[in-house]
C-alpha positions as YAML, in Angstrom:
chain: A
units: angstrom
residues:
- id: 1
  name: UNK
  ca: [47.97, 95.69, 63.06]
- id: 2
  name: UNK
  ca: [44.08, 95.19, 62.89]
- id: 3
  name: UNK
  ca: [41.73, 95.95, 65.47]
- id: 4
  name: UNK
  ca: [39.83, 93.51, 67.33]
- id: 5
  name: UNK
  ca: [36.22, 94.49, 65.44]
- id: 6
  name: UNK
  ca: [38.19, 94.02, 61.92]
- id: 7
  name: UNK
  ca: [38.70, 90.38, 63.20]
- id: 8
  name: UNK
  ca: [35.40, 90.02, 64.31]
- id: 9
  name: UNK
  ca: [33.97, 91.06, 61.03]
- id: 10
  name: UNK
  ca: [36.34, 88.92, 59.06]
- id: 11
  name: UNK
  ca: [35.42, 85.89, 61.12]
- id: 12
  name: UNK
  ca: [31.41, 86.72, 60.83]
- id: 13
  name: UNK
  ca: [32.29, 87.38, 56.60]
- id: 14
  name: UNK
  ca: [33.42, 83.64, 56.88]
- id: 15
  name: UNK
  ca: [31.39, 82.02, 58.89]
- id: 16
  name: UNK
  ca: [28.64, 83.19, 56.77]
- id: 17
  name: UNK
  ca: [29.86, 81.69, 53.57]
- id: 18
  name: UNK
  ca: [30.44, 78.45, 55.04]
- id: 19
  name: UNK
  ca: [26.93, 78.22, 56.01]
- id: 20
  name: UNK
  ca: [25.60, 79.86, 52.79]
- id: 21
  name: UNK
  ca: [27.90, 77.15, 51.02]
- id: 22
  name: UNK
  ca: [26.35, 74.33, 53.89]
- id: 23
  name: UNK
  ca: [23.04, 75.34, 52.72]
- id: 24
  name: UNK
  ca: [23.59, 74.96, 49.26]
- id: 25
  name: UNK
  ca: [25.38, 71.28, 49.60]
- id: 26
  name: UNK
  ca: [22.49, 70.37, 51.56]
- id: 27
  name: UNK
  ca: [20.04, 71.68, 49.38]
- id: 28
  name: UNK
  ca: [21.91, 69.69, 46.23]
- id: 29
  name: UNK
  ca: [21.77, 66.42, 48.47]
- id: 30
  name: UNK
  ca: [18.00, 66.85, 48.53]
- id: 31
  name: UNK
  ca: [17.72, 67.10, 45.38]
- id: 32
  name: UNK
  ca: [19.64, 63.92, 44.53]
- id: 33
  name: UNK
  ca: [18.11, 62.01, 47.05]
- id: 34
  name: UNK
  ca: [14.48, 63.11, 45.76]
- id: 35
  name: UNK
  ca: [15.81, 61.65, 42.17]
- id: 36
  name: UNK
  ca: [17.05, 58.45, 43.35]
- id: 37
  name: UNK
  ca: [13.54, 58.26, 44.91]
- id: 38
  name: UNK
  ca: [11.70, 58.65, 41.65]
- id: 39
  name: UNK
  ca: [14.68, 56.29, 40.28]
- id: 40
  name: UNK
  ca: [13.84, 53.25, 42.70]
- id: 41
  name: UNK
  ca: [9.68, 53.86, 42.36]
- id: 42
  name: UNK
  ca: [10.17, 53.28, 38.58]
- id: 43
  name: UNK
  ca: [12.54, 49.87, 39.50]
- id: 44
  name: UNK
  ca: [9.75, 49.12, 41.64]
- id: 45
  name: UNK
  ca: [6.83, 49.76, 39.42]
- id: 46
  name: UNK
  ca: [9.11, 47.52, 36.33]
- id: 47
  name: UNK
  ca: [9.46, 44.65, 39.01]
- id: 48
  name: UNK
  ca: [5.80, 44.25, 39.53]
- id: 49
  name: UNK
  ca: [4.98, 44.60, 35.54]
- id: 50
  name: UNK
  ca: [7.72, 42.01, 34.81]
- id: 51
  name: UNK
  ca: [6.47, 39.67, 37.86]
- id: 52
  name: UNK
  ca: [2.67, 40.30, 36.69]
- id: 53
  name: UNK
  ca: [3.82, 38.64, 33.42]
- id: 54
  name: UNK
  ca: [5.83, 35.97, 35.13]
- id: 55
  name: UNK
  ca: [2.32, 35.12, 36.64]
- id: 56
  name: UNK
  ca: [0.54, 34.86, 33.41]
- id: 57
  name: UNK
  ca: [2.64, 32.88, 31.39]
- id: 58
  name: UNK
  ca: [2.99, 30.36, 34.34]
- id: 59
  name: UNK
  ca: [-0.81, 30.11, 34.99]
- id: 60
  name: UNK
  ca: [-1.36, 29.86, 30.53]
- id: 61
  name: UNK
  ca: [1.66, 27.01, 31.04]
- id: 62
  name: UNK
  ca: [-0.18, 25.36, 34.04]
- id: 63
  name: UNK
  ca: [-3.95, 24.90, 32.36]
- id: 64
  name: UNK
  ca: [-2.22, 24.00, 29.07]
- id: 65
  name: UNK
  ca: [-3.98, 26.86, 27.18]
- id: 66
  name: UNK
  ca: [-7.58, 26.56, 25.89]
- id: 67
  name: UNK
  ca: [-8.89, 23.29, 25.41]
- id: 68
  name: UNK
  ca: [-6.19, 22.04, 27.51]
- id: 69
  name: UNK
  ca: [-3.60, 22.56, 24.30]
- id: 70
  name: UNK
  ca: [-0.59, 25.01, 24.23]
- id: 71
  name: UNK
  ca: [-1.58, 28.37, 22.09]
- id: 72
  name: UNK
  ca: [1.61, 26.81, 19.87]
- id: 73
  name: UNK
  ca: [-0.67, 23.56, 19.33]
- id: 74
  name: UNK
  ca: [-3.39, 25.64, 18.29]
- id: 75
  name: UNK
  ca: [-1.37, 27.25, 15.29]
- id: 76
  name: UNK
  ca: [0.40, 23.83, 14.10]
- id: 77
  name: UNK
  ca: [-1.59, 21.08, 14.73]
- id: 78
  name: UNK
  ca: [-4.79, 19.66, 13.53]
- id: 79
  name: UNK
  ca: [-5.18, 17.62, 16.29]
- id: 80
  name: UNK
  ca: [-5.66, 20.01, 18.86]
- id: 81
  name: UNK
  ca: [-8.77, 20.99, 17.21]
- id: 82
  name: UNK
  ca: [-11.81, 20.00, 19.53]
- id: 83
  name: UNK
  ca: [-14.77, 17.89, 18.44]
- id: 84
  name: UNK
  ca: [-15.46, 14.15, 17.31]
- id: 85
  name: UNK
  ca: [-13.14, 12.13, 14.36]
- id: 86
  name: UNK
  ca: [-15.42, 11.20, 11.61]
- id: 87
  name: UNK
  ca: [-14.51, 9.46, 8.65]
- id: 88
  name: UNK
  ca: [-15.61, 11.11, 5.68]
- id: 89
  name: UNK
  ca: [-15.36, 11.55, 2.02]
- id: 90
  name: UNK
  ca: [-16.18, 14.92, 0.07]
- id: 91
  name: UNK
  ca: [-17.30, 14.09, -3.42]
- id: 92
  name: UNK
  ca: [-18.71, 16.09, -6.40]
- id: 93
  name: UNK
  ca: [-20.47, 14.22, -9.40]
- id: 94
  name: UNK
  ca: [-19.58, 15.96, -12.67]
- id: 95
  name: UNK
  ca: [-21.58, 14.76, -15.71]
- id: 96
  name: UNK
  ca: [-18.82, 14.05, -19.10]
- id: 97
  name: UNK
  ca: [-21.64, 14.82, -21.90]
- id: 98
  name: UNK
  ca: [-20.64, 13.29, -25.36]
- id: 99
  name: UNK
  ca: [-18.08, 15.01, -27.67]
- id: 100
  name: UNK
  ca: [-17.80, 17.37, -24.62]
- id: 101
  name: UNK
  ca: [-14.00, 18.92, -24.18]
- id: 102
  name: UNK
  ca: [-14.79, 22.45, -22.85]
- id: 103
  name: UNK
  ca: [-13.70, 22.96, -19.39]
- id: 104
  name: UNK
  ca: [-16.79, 21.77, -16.60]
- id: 105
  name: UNK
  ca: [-16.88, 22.15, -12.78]
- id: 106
  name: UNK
  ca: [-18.47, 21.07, -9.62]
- id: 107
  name: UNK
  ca: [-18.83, 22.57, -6.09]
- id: 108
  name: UNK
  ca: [-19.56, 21.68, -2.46]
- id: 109
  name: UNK
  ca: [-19.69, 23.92, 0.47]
- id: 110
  name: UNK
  ca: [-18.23, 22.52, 3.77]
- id: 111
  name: UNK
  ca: [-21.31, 22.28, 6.04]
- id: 112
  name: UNK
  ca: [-21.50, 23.42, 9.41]
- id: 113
  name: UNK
  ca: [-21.41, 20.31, 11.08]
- id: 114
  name: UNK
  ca: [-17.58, 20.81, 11.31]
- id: 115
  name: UNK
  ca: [-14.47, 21.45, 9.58]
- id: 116
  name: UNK
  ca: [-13.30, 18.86, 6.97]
- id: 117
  name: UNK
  ca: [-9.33, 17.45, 6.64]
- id: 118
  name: UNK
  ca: [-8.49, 15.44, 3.52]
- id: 119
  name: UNK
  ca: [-6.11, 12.94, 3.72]
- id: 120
  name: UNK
  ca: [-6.20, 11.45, 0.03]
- id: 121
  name: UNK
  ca: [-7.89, 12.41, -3.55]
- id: 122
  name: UNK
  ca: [-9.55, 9.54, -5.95]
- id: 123
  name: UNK
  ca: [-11.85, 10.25, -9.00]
- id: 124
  name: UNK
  ca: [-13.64, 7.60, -10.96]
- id: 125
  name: UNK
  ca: [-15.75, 7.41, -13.95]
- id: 126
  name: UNK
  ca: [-18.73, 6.14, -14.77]
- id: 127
  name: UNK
  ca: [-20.67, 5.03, -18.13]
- id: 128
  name: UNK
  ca: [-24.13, 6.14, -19.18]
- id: 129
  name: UNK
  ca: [-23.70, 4.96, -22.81]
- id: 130
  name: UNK
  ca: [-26.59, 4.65, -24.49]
- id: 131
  name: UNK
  ca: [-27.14, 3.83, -28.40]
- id: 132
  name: UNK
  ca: [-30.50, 3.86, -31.11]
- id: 133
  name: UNK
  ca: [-30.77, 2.61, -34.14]
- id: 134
  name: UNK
  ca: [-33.23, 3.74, -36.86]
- id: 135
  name: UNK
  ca: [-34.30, 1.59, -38.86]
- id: 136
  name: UNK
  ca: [-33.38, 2.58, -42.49]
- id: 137
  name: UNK
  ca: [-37.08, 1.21, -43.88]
- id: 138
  name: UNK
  ca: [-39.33, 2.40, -41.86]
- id: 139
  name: UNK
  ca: [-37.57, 5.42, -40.05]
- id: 140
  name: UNK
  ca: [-38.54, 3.63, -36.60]
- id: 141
  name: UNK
  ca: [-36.35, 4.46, -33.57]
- id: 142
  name: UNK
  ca: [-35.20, 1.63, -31.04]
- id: 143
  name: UNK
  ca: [-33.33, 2.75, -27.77]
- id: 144
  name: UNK
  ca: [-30.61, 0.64, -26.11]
- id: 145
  name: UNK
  ca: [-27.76, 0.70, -23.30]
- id: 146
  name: UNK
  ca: [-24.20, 0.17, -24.00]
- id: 147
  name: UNK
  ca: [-22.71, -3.00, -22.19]
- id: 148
  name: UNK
  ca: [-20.25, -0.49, -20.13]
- id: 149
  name: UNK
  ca: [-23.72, 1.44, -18.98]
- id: 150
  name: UNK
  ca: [-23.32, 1.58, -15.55]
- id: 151
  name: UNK
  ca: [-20.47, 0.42, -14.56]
- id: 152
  name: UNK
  ca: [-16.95, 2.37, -13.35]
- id: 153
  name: UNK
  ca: [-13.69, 3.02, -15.66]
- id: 154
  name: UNK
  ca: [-10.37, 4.41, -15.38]
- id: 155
  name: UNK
  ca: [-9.90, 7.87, -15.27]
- id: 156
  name: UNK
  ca: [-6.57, 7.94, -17.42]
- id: 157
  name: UNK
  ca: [-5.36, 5.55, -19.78]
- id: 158
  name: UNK
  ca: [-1.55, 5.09, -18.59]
- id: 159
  name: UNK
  ca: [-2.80, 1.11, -18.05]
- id: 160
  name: UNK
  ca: [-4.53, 0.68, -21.46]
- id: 161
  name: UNK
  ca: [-1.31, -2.02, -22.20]
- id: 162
  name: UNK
  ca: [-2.89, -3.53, -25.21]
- id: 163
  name: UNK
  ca: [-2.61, -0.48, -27.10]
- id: 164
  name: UNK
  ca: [-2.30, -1.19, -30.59]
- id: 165
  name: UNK
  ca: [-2.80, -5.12, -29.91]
- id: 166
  name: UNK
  ca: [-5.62, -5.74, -32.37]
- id: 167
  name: UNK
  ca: [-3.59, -8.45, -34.26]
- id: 168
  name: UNK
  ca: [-6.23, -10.12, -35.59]
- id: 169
  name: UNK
  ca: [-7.71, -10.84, -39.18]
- id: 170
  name: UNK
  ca: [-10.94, -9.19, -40.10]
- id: 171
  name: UNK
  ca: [-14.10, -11.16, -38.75]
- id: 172
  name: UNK
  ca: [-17.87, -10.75, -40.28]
- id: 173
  name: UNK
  ca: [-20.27, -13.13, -38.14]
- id: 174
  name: UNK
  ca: [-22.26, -15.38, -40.04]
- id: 175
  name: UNK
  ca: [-23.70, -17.49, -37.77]
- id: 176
  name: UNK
  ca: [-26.29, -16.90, -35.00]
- id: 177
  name: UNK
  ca: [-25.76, -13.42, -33.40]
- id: 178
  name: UNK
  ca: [-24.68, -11.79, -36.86]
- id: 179
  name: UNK
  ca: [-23.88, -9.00, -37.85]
- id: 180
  name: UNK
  ca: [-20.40, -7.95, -36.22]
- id: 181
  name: UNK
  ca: [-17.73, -6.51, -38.10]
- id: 182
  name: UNK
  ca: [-14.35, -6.27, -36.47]
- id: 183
  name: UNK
  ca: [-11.03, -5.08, -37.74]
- id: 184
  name: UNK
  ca: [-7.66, -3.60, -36.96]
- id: 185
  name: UNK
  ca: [-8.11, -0.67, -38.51]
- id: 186
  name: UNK
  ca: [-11.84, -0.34, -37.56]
- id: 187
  name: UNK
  ca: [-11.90, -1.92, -33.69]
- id: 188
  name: UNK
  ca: [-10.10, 0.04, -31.19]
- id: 189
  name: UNK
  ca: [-8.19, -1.45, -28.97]
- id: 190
  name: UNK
  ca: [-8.34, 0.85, -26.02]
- id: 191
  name: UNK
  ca: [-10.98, 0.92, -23.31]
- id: 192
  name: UNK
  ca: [-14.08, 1.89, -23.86]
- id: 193
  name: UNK
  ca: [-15.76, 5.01, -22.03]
- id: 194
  name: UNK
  ca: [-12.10, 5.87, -20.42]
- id: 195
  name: UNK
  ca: [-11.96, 8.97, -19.61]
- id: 196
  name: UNK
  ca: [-8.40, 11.35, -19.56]
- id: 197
  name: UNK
  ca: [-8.52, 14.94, -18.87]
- id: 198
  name: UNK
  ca: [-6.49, 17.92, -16.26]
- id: 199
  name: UNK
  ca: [-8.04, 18.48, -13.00]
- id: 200
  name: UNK
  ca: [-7.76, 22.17, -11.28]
- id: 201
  name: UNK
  ca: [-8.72, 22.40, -7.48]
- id: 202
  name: UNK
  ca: [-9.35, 25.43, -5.98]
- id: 203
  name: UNK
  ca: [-10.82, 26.38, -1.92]
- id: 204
  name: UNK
  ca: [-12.79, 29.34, -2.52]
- id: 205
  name: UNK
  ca: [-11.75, 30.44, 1.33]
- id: 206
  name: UNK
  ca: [-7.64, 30.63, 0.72]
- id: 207
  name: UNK
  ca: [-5.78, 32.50, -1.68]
- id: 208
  name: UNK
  ca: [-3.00, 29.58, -2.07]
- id: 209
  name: UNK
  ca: [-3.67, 27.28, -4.87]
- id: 210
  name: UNK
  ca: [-3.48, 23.78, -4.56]
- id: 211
  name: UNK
  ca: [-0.74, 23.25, -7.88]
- id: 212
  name: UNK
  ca: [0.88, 25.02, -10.48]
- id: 213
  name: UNK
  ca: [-0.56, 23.88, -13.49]
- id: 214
  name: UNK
  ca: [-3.35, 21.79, -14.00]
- id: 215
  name: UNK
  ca: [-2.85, 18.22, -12.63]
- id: 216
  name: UNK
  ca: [-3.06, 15.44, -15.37]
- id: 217
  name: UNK
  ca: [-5.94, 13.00, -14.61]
- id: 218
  name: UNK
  ca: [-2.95, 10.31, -14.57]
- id: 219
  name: UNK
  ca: [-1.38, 11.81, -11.72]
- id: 220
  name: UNK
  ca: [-4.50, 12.23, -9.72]
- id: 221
  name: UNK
  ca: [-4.64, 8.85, -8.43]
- id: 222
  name: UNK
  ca: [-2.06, 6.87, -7.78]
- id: 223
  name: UNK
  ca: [-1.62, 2.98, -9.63]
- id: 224
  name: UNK
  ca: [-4.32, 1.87, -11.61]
- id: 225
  name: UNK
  ca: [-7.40, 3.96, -9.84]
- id: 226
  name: UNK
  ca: [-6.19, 3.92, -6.06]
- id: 227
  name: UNK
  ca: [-6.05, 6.98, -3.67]
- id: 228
  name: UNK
  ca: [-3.50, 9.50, -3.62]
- id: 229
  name: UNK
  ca: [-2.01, 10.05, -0.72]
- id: 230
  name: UNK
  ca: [-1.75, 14.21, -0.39]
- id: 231
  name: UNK
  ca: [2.12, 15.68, 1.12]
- id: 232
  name: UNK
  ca: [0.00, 17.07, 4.11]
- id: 233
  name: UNK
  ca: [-3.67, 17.30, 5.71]
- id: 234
  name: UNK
  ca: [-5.83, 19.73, 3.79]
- id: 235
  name: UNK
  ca: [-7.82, 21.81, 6.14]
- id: 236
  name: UNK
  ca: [-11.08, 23.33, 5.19]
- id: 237
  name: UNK
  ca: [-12.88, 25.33, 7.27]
- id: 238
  name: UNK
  ca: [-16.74, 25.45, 7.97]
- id: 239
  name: UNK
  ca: [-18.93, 27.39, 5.11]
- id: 240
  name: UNK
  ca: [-15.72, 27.10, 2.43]
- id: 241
  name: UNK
  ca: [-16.72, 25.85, -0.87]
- id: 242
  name: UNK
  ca: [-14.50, 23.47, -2.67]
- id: 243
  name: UNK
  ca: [-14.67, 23.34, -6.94]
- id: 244
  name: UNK
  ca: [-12.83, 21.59, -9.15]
- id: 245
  name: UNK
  ca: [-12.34, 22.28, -12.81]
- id: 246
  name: UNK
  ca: [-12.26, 19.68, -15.05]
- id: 247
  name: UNK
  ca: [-11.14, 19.42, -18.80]
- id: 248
  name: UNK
  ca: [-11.14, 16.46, -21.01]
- id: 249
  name: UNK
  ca: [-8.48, 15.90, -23.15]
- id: 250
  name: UNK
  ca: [-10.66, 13.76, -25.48]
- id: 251
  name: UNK
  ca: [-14.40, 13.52, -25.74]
- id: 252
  name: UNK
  ca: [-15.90, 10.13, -24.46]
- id: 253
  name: UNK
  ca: [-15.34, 7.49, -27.51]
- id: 254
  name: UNK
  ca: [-13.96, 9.97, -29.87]
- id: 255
  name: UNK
  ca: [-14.41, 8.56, -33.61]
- id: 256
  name: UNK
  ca: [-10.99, 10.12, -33.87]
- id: 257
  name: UNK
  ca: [-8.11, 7.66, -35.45]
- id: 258
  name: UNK
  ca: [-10.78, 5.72, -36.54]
- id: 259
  name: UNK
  ca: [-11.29, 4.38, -40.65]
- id: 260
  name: UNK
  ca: [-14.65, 3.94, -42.72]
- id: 261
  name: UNK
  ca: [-15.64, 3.42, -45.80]
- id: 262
  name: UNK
  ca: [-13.47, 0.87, -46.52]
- id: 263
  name: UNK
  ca: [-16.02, -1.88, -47.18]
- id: 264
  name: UNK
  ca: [-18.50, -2.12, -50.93]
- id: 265
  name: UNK
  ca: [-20.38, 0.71, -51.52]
- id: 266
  name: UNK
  ca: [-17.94, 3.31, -49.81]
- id: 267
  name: UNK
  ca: [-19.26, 3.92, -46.58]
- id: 268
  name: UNK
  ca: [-19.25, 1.04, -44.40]
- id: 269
  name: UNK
  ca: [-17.96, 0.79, -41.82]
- id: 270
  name: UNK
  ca: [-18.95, 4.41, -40.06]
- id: 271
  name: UNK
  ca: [-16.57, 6.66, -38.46]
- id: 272
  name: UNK
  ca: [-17.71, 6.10, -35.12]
- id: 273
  name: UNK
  ca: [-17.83, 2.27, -34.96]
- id: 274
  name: UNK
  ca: [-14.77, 1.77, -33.66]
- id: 275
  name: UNK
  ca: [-16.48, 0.65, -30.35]
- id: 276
  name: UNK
  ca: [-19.35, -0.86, -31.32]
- id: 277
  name: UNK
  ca: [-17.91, -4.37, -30.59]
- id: 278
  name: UNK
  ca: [-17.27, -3.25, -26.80]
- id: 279
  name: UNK
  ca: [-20.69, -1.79, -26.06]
- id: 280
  name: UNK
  ca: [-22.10, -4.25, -28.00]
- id: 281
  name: UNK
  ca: [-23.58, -2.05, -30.91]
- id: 282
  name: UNK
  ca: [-24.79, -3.66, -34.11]
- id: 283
  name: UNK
  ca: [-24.65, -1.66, -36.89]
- id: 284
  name: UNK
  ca: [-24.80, -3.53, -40.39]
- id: 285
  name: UNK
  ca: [-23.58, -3.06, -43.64]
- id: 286
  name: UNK
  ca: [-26.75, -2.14, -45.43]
- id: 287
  name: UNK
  ca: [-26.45, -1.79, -49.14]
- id: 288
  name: UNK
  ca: [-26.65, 1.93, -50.64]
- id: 289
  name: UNK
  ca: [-27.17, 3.38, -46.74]
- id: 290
  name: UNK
  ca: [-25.01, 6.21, -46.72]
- id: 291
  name: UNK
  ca: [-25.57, 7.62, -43.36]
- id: 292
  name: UNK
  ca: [-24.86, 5.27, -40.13]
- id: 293
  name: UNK
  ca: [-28.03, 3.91, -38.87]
- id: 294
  name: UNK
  ca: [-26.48, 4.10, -35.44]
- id: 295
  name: UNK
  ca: [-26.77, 7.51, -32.98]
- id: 296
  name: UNK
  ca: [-24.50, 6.70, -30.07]
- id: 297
  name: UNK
  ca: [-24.35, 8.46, -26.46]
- id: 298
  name: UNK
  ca: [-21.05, 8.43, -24.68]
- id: 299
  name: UNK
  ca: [-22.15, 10.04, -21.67]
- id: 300
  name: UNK
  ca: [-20.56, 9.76, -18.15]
- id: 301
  name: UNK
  ca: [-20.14, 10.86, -15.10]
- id: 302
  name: UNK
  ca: [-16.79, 12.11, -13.17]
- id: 303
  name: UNK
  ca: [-16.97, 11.20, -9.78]
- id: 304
  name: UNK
  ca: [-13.96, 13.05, -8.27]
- id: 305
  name: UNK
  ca: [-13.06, 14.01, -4.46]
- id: 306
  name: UNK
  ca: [-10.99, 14.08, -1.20]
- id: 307
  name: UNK
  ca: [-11.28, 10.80, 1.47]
- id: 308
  name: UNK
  ca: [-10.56, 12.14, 5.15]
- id: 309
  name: UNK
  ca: [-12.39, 12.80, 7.93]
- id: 310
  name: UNK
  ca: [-14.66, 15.56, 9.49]
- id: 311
  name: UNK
  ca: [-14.07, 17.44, 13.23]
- id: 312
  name: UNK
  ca: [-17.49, 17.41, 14.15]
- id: 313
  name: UNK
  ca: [-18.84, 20.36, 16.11]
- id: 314
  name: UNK
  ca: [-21.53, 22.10, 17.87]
- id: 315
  name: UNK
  ca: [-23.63, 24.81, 16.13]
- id: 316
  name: UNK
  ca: [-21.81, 28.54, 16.17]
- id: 317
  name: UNK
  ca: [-18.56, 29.24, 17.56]
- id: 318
  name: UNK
  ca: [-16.65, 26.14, 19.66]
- id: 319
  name: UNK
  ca: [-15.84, 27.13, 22.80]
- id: 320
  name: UNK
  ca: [-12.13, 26.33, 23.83]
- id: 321
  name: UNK
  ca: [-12.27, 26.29, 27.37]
...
């Protein structure tokens, strides 16, 4: 049977691990109390980021963005750009010389009064024919203007309807006004100082082109000569420079398809008659004259552009606020 001091030290053996083993619980609670601490700072500090952001988008949604636009206005619509609605059309004059078919261009630079949005393209063409005659006796020159000098023509030939129309028997004048030869096979019957070519466009500022092959002159307007309408507003931005490329697909008045020579003595009428009675050109049968006393001057001038208007702006950058 055990003493009274073996009790006593079993008892003292076990109350000591049951506070050793209290300690250590309590020590293990700290520990996960310290944790969930950390634990609900971090909810904390999340709540106020996520609430911070709240704020923002609500006070952005309240002043309606800059310039009183959403930012989503400001990446899809032209309209939300600020400044005054001018009417405006961007054109480039592009001189046609005779028996010219090599590829020409023309430029303009946006100016800084504002961003430019086209709307519509048109192109028109005008005549600078000029003619001289030397006179086969005394070698003297005499200058002249075509009757189409001046004025504006087509720039395609989709409407020339009386194409092979000249159904009528050969005519020599022989009363006041003489000479003037005309014939079917010698008097064309399309329009004079029409012009047909393929028109490129390119904005030197974006690397998107603006087709995927070059754009028959018959397909840049729309009708006879009327705007075309474009799929969508063409932006251009201040300082880009627009160019198109031009290339005729005939020079102005070509002699080509043309006959000569049928006349006495083999030579009359020239090659490039064949629209002499349009602009009005004399040139004569002179006996034994084997070269045409007659130097003509198709030139012209391509007109060609966008119609639309221009944001105008304030020097340097536009504030949005």
């Amino acid at each position: 049977m055990a003493n009274l001091d073996q009790i006593l030290r079993q008892m003292q053996q076990q109350i000591g691990f049951a506070a050793a083993t209290a300690r250590e619980t309590q020590t293990g609670m700290q520990n996960v109390s310290g944790d969930q601490a950390l634990i609900r700072q971090e909810l904390q500090r999340q709540q106020r980021d996520l609430q911070n952001v709240a704020d923002a988008l609500m006070r952005v949604k309240a002043s309606g963005g800059q310039g009183g636009a959403s930012i989503s206005d400001h990446v899809r619509y032209i309209e939300s750009i600020p400044g005054r609605r001018v009417p405006f059309d961007m054109l480039v004059d592009i001189p046609i010389g005779a028996n010219q078919t090599a590829q020409t261009q023309g430029t303009i630079t946006v100016s800084q009064d504002g961003p430019f949005v086209a709307v519509a393209r048109f192109a028109i063409f005008q005549s600078a024919f000029q003619f001289q005659f030397r006179d086969p006796q005394d070698n003297s020159l005499a200058a002249f203007q075509g009757r189409s000098f001046g004025r504006y023509r087509p720039i395609h030939s989709v409407n020339d309807w009386n194409d092979a129309g000249a159904g009528y028997n050969p005519v020599i004048a022989l009363g006041a006004g003489a000479p003037i030869f005309a014939s079917p096979s010698n008097h064309s019957s399309f329009r004079t100082m029409e012009w047909d070519g393929v028109v490129e466009f390119f904005n030197q500022g974006a690397a998107y082109p603006r087709s995927n092959i070059q754009v028959p002159s018959a397909f840049w307007v729309s009708e006879n000569n009327a705007p075309f309408q474009l799929g969508a507003l063409d932006f251009f931005e201040r300082g880009e420079t627009m160019q198109w490329r031009v290339t005729p697909t005939h020079s102005n008045n070509p002699a080509a398809g043309n006959v000569s020579g049928f006349a006495a003595g083999g030579f009359y009428p020239f090659l490039d008659s064949q629209y002499d009675v349009q602009e009005g050109v004399s040139d004569p049968f002179l006996a034994g004259v084997e070269t045409d006393p007659i130097t003509r001057l198709p030139d012209g001038i391509l007109t060609i552009g966008f119609h639309g208007f221009r944001i105008i702006q304030p020097p340097g950058p536009v504030s949005m606020t």
